[in-house]
C-alpha positions in Angstrom: 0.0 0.0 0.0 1.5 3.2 -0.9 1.1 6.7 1.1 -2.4 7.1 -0.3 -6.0 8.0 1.5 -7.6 5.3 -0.4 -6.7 1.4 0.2 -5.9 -1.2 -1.8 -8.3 -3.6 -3.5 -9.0 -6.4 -1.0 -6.0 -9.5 -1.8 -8.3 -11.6 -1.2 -7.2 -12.4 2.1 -10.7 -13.4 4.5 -10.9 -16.8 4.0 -10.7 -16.9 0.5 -7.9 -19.3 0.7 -9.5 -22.1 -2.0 -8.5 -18.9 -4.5 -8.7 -15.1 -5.8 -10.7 -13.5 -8.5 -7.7 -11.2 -9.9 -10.0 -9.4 -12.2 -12.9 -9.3 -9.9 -11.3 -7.0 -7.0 -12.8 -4.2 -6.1 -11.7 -1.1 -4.0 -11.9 -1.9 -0.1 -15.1 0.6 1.6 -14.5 0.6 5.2 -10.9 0.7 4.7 -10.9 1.9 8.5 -12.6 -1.3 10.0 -10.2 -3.0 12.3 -9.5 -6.8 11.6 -6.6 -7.8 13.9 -5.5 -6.5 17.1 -1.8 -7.2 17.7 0.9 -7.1 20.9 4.3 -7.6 20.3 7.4 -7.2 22.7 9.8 -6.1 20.0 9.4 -3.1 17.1 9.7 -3.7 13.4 7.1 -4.3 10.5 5.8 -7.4 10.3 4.2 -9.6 7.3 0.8 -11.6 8.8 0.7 -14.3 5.8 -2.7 -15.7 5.5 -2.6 -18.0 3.1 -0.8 -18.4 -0.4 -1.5 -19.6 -3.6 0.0 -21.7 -6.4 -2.1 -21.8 -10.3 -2.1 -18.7 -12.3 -4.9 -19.1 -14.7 -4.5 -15.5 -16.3 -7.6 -14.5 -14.3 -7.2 -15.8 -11.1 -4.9 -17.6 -8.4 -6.4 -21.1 -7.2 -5.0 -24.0 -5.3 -3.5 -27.7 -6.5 -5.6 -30.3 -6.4 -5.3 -32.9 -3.6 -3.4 -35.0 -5.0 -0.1 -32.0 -5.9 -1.2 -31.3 -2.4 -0.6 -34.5 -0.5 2.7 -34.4 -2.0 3.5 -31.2 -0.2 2.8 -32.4 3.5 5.5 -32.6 4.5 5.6 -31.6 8.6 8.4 -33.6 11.7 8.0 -33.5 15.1 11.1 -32.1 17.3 12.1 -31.5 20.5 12.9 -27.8 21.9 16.2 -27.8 24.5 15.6 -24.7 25.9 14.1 -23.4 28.8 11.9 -21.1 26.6 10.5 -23.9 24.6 10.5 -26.8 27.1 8.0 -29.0 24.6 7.9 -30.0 21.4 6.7 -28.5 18.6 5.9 -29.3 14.8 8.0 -28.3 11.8 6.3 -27.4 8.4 7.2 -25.7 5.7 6.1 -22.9 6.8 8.6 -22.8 9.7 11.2 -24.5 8.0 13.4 -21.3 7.5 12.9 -20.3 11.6 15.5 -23.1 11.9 17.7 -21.3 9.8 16.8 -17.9 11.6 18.0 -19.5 15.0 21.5 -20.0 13.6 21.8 -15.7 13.9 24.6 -15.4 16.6 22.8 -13.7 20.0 19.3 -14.4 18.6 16.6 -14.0 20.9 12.8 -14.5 20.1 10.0 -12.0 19.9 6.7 -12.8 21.2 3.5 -12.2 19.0 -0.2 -12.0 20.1 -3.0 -11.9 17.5 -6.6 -11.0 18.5 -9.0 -11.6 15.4 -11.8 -9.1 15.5 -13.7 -10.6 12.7 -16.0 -13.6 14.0 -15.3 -16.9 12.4 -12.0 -16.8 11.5 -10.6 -19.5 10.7 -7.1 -18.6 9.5 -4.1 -18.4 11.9 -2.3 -15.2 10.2 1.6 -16.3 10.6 4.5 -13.8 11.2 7.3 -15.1 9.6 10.1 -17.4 11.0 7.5 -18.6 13.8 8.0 -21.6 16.3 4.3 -23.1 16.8 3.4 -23.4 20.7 2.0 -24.3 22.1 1.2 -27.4 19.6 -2.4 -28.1 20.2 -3.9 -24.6 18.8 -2.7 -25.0 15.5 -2.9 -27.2 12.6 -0.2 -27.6 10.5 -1.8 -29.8 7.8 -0.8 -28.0 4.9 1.9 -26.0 3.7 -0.1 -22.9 2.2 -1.6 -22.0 5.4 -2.3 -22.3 9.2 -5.5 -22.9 10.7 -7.1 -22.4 14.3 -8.0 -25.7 15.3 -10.2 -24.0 18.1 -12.1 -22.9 15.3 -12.6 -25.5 12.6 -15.9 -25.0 12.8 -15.5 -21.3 11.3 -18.5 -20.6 13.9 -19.5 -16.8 13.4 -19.8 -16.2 17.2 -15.6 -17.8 17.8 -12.8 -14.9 17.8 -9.8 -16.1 17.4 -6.9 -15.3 19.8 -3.5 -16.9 19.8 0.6 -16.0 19.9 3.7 -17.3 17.9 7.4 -17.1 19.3 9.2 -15.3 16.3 12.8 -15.0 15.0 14.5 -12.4 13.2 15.1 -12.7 9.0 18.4 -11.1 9.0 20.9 -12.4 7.7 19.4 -15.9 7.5 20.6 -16.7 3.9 23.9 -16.6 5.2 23.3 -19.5 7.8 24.5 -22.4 5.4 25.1 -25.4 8.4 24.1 -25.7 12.3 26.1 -23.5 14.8 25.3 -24.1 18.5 22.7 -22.0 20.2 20.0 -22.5 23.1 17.0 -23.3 20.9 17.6 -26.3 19.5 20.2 -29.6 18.9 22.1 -30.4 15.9 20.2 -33.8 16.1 16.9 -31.9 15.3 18.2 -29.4 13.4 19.6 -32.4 11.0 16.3 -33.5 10.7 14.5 -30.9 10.0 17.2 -30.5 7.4 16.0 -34.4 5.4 12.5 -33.1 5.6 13.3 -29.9 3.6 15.5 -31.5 1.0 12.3 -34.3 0.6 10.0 -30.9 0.3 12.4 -29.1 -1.7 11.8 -31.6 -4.4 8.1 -31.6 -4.7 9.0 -27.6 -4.3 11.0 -27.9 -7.7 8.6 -29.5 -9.3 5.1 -27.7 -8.8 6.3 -24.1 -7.7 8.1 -24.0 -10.8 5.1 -24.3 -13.0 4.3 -21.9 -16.2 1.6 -22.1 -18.7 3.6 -22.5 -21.7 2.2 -19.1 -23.4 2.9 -17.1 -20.7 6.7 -18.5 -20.2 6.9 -17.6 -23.8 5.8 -13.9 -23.0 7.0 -12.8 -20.2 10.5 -14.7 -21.1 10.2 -12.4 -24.2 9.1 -9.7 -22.6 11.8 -9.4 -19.7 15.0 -10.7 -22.1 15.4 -13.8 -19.9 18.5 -14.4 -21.2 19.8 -11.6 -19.3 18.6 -12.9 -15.7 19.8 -16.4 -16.5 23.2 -15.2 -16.8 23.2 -14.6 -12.7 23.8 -17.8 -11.2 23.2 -16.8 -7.7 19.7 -16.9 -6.6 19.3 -13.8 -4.1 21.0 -11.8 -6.2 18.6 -13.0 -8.8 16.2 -12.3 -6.6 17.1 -9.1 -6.4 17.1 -8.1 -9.5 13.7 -9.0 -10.5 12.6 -7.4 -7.2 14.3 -4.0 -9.3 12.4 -5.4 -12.3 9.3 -5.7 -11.2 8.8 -2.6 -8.6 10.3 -0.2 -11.9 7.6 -2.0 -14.5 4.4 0.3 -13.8 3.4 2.8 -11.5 1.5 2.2 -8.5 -2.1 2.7 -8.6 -4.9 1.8 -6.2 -7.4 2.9 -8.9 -6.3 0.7 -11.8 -9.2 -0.2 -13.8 -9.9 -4.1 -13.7 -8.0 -6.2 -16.4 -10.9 -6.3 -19.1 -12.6 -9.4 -19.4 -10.5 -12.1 -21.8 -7.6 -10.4 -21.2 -4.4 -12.0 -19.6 -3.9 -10.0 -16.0 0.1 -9.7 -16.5 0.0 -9.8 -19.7 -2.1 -6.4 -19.7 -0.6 -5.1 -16.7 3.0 -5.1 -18.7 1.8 -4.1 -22.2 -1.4 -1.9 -21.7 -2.0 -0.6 -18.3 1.1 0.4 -17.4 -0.2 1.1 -13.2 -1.5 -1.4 -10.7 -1.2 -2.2 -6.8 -0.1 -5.3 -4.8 -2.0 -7.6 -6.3 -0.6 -7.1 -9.7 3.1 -6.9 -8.9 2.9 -9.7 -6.6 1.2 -12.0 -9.7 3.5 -10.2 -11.8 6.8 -10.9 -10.1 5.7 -14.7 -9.0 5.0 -15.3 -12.8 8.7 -13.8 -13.6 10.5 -16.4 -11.0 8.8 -19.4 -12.0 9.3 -18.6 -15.7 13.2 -18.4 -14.5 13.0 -21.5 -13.1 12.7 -20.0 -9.0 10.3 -21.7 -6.8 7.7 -18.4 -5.9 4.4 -18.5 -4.9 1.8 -15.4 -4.5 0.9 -14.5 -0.9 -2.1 -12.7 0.7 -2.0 -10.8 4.4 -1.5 -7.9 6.1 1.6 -5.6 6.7 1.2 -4.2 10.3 4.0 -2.0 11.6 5.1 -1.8 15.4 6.9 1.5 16.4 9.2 1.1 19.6 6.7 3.4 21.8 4.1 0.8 21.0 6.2 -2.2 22.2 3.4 -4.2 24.4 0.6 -2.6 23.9 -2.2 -3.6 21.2 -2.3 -1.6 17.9 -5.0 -2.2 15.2 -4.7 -3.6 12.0 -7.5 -2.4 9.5 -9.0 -3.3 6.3 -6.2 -0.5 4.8 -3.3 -3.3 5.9 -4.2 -5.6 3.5 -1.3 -6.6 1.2 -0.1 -9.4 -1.3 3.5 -10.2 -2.2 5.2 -13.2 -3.0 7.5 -16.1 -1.3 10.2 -17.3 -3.0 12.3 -21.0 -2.2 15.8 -20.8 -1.0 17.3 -24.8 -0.8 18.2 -25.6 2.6 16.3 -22.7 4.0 13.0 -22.4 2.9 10.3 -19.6 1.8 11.4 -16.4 2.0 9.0 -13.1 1.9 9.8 -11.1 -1.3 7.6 -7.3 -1.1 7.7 -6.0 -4.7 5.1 -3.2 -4.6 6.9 -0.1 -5.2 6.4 3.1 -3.1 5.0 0.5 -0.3 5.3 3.5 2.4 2.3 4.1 3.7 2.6 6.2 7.3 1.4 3.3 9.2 3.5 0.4 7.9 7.2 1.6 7.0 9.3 1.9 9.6 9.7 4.4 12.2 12.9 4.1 14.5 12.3 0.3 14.4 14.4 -2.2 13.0 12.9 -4.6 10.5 12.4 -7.6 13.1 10.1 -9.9 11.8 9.2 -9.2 7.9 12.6 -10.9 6.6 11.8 -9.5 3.2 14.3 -9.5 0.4 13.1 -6.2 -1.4 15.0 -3.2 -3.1 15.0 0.1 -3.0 14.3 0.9 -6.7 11.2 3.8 -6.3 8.4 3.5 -8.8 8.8 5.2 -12.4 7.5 8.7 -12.5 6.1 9.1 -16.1 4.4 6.5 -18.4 5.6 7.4 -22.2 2.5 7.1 -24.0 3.8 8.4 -27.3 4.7 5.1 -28.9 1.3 3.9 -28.2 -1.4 3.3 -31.1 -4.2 6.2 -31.9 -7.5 3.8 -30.6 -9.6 7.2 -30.4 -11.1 6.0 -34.1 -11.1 9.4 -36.2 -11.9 8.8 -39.6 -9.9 10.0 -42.6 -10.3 13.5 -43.5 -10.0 12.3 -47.2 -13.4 10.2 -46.6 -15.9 13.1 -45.5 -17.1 13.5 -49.5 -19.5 11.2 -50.8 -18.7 8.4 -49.1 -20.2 10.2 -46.1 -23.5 11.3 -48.0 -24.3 7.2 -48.9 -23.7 6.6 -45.6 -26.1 8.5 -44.5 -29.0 7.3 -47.0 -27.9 4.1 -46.3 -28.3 4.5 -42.4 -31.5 6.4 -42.5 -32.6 4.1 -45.1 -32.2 1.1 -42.4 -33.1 3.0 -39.6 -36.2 3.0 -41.4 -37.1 -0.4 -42.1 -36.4 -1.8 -38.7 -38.5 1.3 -36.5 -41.0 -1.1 -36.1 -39.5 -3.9 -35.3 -37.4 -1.7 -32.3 -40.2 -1.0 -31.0 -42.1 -4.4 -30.9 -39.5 -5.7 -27.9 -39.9 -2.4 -25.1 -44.0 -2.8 -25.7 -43.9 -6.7 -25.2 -42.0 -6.7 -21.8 -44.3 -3.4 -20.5 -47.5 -5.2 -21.3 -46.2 -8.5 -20.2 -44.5 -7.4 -16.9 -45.6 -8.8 -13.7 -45.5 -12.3 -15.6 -42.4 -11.5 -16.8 -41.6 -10.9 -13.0 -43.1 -13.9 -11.1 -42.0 -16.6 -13.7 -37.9 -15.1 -13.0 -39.1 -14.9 -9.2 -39.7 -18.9 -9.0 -37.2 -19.7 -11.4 -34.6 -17.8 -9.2 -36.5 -19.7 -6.1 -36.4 -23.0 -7.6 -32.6 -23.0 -9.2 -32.0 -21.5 -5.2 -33.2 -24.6 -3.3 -31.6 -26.9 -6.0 -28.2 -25.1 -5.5 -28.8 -25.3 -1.6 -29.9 -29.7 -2.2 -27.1 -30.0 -4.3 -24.2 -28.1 -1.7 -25.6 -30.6 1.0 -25.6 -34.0 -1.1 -22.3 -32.7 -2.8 -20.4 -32.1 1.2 -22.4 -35.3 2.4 -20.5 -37.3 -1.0 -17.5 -35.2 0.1 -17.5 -36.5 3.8 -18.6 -39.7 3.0 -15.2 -40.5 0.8 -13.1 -38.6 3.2 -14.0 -41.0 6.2 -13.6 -43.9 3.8 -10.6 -43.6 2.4 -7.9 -45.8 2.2 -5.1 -43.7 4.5 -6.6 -44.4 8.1 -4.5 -41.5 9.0 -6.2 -39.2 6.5 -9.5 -40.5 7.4 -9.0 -39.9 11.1 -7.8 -36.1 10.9 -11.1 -35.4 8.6 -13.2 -36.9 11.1 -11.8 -34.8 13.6 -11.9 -31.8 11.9 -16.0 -32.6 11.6 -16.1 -33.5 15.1 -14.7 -29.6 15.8 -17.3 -28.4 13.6 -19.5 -30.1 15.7 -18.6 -28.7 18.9 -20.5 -26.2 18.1 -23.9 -28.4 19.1 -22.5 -29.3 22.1 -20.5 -32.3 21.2 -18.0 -33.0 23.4 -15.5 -36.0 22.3 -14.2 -39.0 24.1 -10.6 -37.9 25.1 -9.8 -41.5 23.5 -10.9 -40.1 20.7 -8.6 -36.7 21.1 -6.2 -39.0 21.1 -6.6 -40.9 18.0 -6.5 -37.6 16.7 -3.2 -36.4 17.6 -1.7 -40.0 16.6 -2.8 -39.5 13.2 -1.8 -35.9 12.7 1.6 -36.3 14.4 2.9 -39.6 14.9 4.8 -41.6 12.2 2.9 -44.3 13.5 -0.3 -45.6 10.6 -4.0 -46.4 12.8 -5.7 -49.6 11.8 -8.9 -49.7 9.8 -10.6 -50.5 13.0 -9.3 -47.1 14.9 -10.3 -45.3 11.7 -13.3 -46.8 11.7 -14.3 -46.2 15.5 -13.6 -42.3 15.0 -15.3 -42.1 12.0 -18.3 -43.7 13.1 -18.5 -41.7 16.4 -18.4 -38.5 14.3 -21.5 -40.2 12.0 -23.2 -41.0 15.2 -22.8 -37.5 16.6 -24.0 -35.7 13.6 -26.9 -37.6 13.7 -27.9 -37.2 17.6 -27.5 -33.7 17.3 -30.0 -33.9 14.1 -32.2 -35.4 16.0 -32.4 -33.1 18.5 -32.4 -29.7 16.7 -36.0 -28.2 16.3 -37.4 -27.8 12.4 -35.5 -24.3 11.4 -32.6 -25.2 13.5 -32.2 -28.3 11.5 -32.9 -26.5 8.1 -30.0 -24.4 9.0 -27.5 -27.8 9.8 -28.5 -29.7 7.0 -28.7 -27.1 4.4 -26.5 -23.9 5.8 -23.8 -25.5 7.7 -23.9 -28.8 5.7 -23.3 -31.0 8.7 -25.4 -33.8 8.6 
């Protein structure tokens, strides 16, 4: 977000985390409305990721399918030696790089609160370089995003409130192998090291992905050639950081990309302005079509100045911000800010060091002017040497027409006027009727969707969705069998595989549940769990 009175078209951050409408983003209203509240014992701007994203379609960002995805699972269990972090935690790829943040000689961790003000969130928004404690108010199931497990349910009456431990960024590229520090032991730090090199090879081959006519383009458009001759990734990095923030001028009120057109593709070669959303596309596009692991990101940027050290600040609507993540081997992802001119009052700095953010960014402002000379006339003046007769039979020739079809012009307007409230109550119940069809189909389609999930042939799997439809169900009053709890936990963190008859006994409590509580709901209450919630 740049210095500007106005805020940024919304990322797409609330939950949207399935995928983002690129074209369809509209200007933020109540860019004032506060959606986090945040206490931190140390200054410095700091990046809240909410979730990222992985196919460009030209139009939108959306996620793999499950299948790329269960490849990318990739999560250990390790032990914390110090006195801060007496118990374990989990390591994802998410946190992989903290490990490499720990290795900063003298490091000591921040603390991070988060308050959601929004009801029913269900996102955990993650500094960066966090350690995940304690372990049982997080789930760490994928590797695009965190979720509150206290709030599974998404239940609009359930704010969310939680903390991460947090490391600094600096200087974290340079911490190639383990050196001794109070946080953690070689032995763990080795392996967390196997499971990144295992990750960094599904990494390689998904986050690397290009459409074949937009490699061609942009490659083209940005002289690849003269990238690939830098060997070294962050100074590659770099340099399309300096590429990318230098490409267009900042703009909260770009027009929308017009429908059929490609969203970089006119960003680069027509519009010529933009805001986070398309340098961050932009500048993820440019990596992978260099071969760099990169990903798009949606957030908020919130800034903590050193007189507000422990005390809660608000972060608004006007916070929200895209940028992108880029892969280091033997690190991780790395936050890469490529918006230029992102100075707005509230998030740069102010006598704070950069603590949390980590971000690899330069310092290349936005171009000034847009030459518009070399672009083609489109304003579609005719040819002074055509305003003789040529213009005269045009003229018969259009009054001529205009003439034969006045009639039929006016045939249309009088059958709608005379046929309106027809016209009106047939739309009415076809609207009504293709409404409770969509609502039937939603609940047979999650109840298909459920059914598969329990049945499946990874007991593990099956176990963690049951349990994440047992949370849902919390919110009638179930309350499981701690046996059950800790099926749970097995499946999501031990290496150890349940038997078909554990599976089976969580799975067919949740089924059993479901339909208690069904049976004991009153008529509209039940309308709303079947049909709303899809739950039963």
């Amino acid at each position: 977000m740049s210095g500007n009175e106005t805020s940024e078209p919304n990322p797409g951050i609330q939950n949207d985390y399935h995928g983002i409408n690129l074209s369809g983003a509209e200007p933020l209203k109540n860019t004032e409305s506060t959606v986090l509240r945040i206490l931190s014992d140390k200054p410095g701007k700091f990046l809240l990721r909410g979730f990222s994203l992985d196919i460009y379609t030209g139009s939108s960002w959306a996620q793999f399918d499950k299948s790329v995805k269960s490849e990318l699972e990739f999560s250990t269990w390790i032990n914390m030696v110090s006195e801060q972090f007496p118990d374990g935690t989990i390591a994802n790829p998410i946190s992989f790089a903290t490990y490499s943040a720990m290795m900063n000689e003298g490091e000591k961790p921040g603390r991070l609160q988060i308050i959601e003000e929004k009801n029913g969130g269900e996102i955990s928004y993650t500094p960066y370089y966090p350690v995940f404690l304690p372990g049982n108010i997080h789930s760490y199931i994928t590797d695009y995003a965190v979720f509150n497990t206290y709030n599974n349910s998404n239940n609009e009456d359930v704010k969310a409130k939680y903390s991460f431990y947090t490391f600094e960024g600096e200087n974290i590229l340079n911490n190639e192998s383990y050196t001794k520090n109070p946080y953690i032991s070689q032995k763990n730090y080795d392996q967390i090291n196997q499971y990144e090199q295992l990750y960094r090879d599904a990494v390689n081959r998904y986050y690397t992905r290009v459409k074949p006519s937009t490699k061609e383009f942009l490659y083209e458009f940005i002289d690849g050639d003269s990238f690939l001759q830098i060997t070294d990734r962050a100074e590659l990095v770099e340099k399309v950081c300096d590429y990318v923030k230098s490409c267009a001028k900042y703009n909260i009120n770009t027009e929308p990309t017009p429908m059929g057109r490609d969203y970089v593709e006119y960003f680069l070669t027509q519009s010529g302005e933009g805001y986070c959303m398309h340098f961050a596309t932009t500048a993820t596009m440019i990596f992978r079509t260099l071969g760099v692991p990169a990903r798009y990101v949606s957030g908020y940027a919130a800034n903590v100045k050193a007189k507000q050290i422990n005390q809660y600040i608000d972060v608004t609507e006007k916070n929200a911000h895209a940028w992108v993540e880029v892969y280091f081997d033997g690190v991780g992802w790395i936050p890469v800010d490529v918006t230029p001119g992102y100075d707005d009052p509230d998030i740069s700095s102010d006598n704070t060091s950069n603590t949390n953010s980590g971000t690899t960014s330069g310092n290349i402002p936005s171009t000034d002017d847009s030459d518009t000379s070399s672009r083609p006339d489109i304003s579609g003046v005719s040819d002074p040497s055509n305003t003789g007769e040529s213009s005269v039979s045009q003229s018969e020739d259009s009054s001529s027409s205009a003439d034969d079809s006045s009639d039929v012009k006016g045939v249309i307007p009088r059958f709608f006027e005379d046929n309106k409230t027809i016209i009106i109550i047939v739309t009415s119940l076809l609207l009504l009727c293709l409404m409770i069809f969509t609502v039937v189909y939603l609940r047979f389609s999650a109840r298909k969707k459920r059914k598969n999930a329990f049945s499946q042939a990874n007991n593990n799997r099956a176990v963690i969705e049951a349990w994440c439809y047992i949370s849902k169900l919390k919110a009638y009053g179930a309350v499981p069998e701690k046996y059950i709890y800790k099926l749970a936990q097995k499946a999501a963190f031990s290496k150890h595989t349940l038997t078909s008859e554990e599976a089976r006994f969580v799975t067919s409590y949740a089924e059993k549940t479901a339909k208690e509580i069904d049976e004991k709901l009153k008529l509209f209450g039940r309308i709303k769990y079947r049909y709303i919630k899809r739950l039963y």
